[in-house]
C-alpha positions in Angstrom: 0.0 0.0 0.0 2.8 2.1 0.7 5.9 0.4 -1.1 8.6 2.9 -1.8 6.9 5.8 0.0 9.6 7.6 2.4 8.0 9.3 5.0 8.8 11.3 8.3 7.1 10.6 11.9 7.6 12.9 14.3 7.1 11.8 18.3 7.9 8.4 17.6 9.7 7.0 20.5 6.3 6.1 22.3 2.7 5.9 22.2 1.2 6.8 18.9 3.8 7.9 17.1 5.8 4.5 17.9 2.7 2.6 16.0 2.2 5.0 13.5 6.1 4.5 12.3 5.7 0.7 12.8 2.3 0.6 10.5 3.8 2.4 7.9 6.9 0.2 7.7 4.6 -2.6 7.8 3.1 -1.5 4.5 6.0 -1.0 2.8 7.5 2.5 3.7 10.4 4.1 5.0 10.5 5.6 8.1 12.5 8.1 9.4 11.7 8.8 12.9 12.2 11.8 15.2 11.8 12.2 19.0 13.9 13.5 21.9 14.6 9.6 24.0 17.4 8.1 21.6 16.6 4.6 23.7 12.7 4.6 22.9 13.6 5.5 19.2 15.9 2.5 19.3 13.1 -0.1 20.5 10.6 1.7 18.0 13.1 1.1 15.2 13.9 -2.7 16.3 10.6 -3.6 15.0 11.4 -1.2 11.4 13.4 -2.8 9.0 13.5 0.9 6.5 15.0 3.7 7.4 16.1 5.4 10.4 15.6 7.4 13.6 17.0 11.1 14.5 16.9 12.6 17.5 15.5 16.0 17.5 13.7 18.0 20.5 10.9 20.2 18.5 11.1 22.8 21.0 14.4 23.9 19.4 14.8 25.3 16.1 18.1 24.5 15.3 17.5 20.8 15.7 14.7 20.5 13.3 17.1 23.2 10.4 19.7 20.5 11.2 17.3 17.4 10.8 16.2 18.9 7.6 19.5 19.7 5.9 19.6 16.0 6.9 16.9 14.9 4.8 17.6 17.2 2.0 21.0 15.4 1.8 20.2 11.7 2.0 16.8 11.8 0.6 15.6 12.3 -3.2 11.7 12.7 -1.6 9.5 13.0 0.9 6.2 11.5 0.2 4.3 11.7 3.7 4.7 13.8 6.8 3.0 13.0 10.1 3.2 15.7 12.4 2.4 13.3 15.7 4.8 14.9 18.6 2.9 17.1 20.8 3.0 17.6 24.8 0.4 19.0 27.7 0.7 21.0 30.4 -2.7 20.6 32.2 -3.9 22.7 35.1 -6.9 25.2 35.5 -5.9 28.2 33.9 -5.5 30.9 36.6 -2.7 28.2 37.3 -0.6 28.2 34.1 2.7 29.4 33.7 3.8 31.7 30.6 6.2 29.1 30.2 3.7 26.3 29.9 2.1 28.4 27.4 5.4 29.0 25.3 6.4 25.3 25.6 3.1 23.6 24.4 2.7 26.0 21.6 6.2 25.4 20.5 6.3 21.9 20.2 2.8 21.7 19.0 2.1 24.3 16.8 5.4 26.1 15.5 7.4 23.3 14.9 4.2 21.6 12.9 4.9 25.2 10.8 8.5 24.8 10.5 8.2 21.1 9.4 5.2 21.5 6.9 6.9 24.7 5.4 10.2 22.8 4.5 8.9 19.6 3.7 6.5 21.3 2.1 8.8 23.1 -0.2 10.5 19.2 -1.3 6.6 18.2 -2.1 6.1 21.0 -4.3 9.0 19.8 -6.5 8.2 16.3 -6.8 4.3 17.5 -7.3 3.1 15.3 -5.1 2.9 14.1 -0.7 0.8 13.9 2.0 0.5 15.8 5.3 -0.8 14.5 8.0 -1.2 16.3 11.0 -2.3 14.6 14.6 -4.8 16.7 16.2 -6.8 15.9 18.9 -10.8 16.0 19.9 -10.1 18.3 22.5 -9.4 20.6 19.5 -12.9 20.3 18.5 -14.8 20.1 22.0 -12.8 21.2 24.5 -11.5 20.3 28.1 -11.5 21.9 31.4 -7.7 21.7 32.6 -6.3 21.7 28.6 -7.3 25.2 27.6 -3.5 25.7 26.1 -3.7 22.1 24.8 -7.0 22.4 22.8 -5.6 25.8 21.9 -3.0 24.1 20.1 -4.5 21.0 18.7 -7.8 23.2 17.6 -5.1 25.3 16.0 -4.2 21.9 13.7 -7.8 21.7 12.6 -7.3 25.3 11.1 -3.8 25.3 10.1 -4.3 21.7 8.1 -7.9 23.2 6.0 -5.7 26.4 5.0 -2.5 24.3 3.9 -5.1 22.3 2.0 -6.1 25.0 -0.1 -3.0 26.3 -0.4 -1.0 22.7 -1.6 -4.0 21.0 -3.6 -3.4 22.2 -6.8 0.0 20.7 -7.2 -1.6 17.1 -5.8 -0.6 17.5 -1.8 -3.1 16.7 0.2 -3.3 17.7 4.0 -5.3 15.9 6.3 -5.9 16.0 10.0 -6.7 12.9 12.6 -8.3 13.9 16.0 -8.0 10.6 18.6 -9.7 10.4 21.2 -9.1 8.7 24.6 -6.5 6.4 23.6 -4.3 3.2 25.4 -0.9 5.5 25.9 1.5 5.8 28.3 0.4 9.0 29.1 -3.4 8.0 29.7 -2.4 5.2 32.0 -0.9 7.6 34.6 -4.6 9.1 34.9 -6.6 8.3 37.6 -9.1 4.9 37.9 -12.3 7.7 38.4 -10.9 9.4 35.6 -10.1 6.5 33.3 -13.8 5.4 34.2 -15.2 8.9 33.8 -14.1 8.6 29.9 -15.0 5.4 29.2 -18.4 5.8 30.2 -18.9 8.6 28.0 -17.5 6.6 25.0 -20.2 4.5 22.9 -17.9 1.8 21.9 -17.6 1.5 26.1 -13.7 1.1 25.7 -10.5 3.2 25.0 -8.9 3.2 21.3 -5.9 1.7 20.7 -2.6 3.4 19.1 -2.7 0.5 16.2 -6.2 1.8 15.6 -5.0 5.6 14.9 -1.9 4.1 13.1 -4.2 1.8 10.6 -6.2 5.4 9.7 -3.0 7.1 9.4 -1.9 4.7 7.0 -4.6 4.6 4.7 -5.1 8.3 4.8 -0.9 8.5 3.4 -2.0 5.8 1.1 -3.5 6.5 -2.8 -6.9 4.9 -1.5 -7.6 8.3 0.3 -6.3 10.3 -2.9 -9.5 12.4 -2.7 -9.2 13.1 1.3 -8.1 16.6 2.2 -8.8 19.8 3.9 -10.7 17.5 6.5 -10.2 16.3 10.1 -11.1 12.9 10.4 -12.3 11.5 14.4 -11.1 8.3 15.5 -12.7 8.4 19.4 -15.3 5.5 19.5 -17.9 8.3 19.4 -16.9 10.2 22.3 -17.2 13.6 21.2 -20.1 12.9 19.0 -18.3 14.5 15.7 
């Protein structure tokens, strides 16, 4: 489905990221993988067979200029971008920090910029790639305690139907994928009466899984969604009701 299709996945040392490269590898891609924990890159790349990992914290400009001279050097193309690393600071917000601010949107927003932009520019050449950018529901609902996070990830929804426009017409498409409660490392250190909480509100009566976001994020890179774009697609067991 993907044979010969190089593609980039940020945040994927862990959690959905880590599936996401895996899946795509599984269907015939090359993966080059970024995140900040060189050993968590290393077990995510044990079970890839293309490609490689480079170790890059998104909160720092330099390291994603460097990672993309990279790229530019050793690669003739880029056919699919998944912008997947993101981070939370949650708290009410009469409790946030300036500095929480700063740090989500960096990582979340302005380094989704910086990648799209540049990889964006490769695409344009080659007339042709997919961007797929990893949102959240939160974006599109809400949540008390994640007013900075749903900030950012709402800001995806946007930023991914104006790319859209702007890239269609030389055949890039741009999609968005907003998860919902999902089995990660980071929703296991959540409370029991939390983890409850969700799972009650969820139809399907159970939490996604990251293969589950990683098989949509597959077929959305893949020519079988060549006429998805501009959209945000919901994979949340009908939690949010979108």
């Amino acid at each position: 489905m993907l044979e010969n299709k190089v593609s980039i996945v940020t945040g994927a040392s862990d959690g959905i990221g880590r599936s996401i490269a895996i899946t795509l590898c599984k269907y015939g891609a090359k993966v080059i993988g970024l995140g900040r924990n060189e050993e968590k890159l290393k077990e995510t790349f044990s079970h890839i067979d293309r490609g490689f990992f480079y170790k890059c914290d998104l909160s720092k400009k330099e390291d994603i200029e460097n990672f993309i001279n990279e790229i530019v050097k050793k690669e003739e193309k880029v056919d699919i971008l998944v912008n997947n690393a993101g981070i939370t600071r949650d708290n009410l917000i009469i409790r946030l920090k300036e500095e929480d601010f700063t740090q989500v949107v960096e990582v979340n927003l302005k380094a989704i910029f910086i990648l799209s932009r540049e990889i964006a520019r490769i695409m344009l050449k080659q007339k042709s790639g997919v961007i797929i950018n990893i949102s959240s529901v939160v974006g599109l609902m809400g949540n008390a305690g994640q007013v900075v996070y749903s900030l950012t990830k709402g800001g995806i929804v946007s930023f991914t139907k104006s790319l859209a426009k702007e890239l269609g017409g030389r055949n890039i498409r741009v999609v968005a994928v907003a998860p919902g409660y999902i089995e990660t490392k980071m929703t296991e250190m959540l409370p029991d009466e939390i983890k409850k909480r969700y799972i009650e509100s969820i139809p399907l009566k159970r939490a996604g899984k990251p293969e589950e976001v990683a098989e949509l994020v597959a077929f959305l890179a893949s020519d079988k969604a060549s006429y998805i774009t501009g959209t945000t697609v919901v994979i949340d067991g009908g939690m949010s009701g979108f």
